[in-house]
C-alpha atoms as an extended CHARMM CRD file, in Angstrom:
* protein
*
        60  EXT
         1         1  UNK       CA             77.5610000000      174.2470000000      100.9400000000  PROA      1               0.0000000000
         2         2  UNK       CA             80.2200000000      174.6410000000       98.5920000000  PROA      2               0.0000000000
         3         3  UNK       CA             79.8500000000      176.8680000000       94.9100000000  PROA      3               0.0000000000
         4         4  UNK       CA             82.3000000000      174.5720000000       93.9780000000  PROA      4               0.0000000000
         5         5  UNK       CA             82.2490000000      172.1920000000       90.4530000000  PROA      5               0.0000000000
         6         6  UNK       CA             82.2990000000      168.5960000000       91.3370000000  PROA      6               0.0000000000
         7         7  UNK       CA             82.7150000000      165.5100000000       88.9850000000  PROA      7               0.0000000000
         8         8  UNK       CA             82.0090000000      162.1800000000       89.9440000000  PROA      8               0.0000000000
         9         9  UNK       CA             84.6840000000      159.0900000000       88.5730000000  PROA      9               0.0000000000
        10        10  UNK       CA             83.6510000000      155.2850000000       89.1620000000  PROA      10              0.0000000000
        11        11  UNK       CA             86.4630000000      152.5790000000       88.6320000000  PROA      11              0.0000000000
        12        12  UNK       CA             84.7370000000      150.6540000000       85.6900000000  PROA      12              0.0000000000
        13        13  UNK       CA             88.1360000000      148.5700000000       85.2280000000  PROA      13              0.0000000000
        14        14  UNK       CA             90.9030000000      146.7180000000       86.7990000000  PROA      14              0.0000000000
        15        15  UNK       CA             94.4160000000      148.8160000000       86.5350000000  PROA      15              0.0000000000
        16        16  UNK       CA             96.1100000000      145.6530000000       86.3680000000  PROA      16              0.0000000000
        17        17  UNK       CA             98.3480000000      145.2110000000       83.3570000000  PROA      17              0.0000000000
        18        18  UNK       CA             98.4820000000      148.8780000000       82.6270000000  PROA      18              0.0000000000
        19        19  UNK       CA            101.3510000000      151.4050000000       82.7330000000  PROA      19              0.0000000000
        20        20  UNK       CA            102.6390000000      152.3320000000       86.5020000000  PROA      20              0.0000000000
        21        21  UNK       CA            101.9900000000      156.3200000000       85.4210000000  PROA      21              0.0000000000
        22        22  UNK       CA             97.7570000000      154.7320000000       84.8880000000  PROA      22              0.0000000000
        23        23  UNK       CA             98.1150000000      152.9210000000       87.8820000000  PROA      23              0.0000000000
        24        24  UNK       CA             99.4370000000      156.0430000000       89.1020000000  PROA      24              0.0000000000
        25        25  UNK       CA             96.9360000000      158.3580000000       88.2190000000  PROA      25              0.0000000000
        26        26  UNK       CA             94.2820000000      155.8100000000       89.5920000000  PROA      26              0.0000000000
        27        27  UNK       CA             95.0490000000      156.4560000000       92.9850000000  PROA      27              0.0000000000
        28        28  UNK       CA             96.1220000000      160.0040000000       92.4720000000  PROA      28              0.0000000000
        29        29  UNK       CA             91.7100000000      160.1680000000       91.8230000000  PROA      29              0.0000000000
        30        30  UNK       CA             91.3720000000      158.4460000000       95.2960000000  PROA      30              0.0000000000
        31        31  UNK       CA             90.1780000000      155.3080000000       93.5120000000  PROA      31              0.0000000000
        32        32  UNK       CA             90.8310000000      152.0120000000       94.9050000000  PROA      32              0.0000000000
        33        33  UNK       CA             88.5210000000      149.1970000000       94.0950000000  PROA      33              0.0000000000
        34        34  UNK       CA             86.4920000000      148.5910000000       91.0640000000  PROA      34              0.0000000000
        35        35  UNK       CA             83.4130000000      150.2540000000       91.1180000000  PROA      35              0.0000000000
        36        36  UNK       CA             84.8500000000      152.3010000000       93.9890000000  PROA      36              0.0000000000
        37        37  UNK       CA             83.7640000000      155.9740000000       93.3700000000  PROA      37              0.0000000000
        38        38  UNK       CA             85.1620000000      159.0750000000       93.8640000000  PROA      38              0.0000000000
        39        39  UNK       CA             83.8750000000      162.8130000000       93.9120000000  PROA      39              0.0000000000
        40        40  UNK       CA             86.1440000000      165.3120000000       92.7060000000  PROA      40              0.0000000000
        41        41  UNK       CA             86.9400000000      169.1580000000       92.1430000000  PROA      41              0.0000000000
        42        42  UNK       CA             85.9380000000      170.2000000000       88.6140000000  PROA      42              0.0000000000
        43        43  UNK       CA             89.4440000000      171.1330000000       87.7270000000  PROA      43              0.0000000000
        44        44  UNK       CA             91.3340000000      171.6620000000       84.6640000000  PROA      44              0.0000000000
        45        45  UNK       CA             94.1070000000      169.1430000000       86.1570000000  PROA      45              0.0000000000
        46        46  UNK       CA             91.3540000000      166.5570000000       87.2340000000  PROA      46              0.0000000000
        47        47  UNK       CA             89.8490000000      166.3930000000       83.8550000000  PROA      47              0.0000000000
        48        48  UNK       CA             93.4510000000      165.6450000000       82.5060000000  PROA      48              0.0000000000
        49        49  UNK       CA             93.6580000000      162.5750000000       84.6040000000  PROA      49              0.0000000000
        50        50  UNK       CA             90.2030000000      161.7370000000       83.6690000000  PROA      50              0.0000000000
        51        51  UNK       CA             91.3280000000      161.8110000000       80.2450000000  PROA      51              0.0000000000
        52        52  UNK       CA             94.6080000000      160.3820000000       80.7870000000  PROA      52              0.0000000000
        53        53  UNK       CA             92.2960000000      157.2090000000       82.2750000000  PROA      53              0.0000000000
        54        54  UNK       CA             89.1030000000      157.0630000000       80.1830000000  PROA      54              0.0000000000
        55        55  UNK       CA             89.4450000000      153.4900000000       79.2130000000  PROA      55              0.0000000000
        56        56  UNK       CA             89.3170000000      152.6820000000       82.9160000000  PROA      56              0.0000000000
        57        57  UNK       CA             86.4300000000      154.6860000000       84.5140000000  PROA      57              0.0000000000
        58        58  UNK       CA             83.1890000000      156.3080000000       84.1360000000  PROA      58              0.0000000000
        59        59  UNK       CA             82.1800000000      159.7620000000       84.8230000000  PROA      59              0.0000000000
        60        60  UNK       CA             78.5500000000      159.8430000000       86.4020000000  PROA      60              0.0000000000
């Protein structure tokens, strides 16, 4: 087991007709589908994306 921070993302939103850096920073998360999830380091960099994408996921 890992002592490591996780966050969970869920695609809650179709990238289409957004800007290629959002479409971008979609995949950079490892999500592909909608409603495709993805669990993720706690980082300071991964809660940028996160930010930088809030309009198009959930964090659970």
């Amino acid at each position: 087991m890992s002592d490591k921070k996780t966050v969970t993302v869920k695609l809650v939103r179709s990238p289409i007709g957004t800007r290629a850096s959002h479409r971008a920073t979609v995949a950079g998360l490892g999500l592909r589908k909608l409603n495709s999830t993805s669990v993720l380091e706690d980082t300071p960099a991964v809660r940028g994306m996160i930010n930088k994408i809030a309009y198009l996921v959930q964090v659970l």
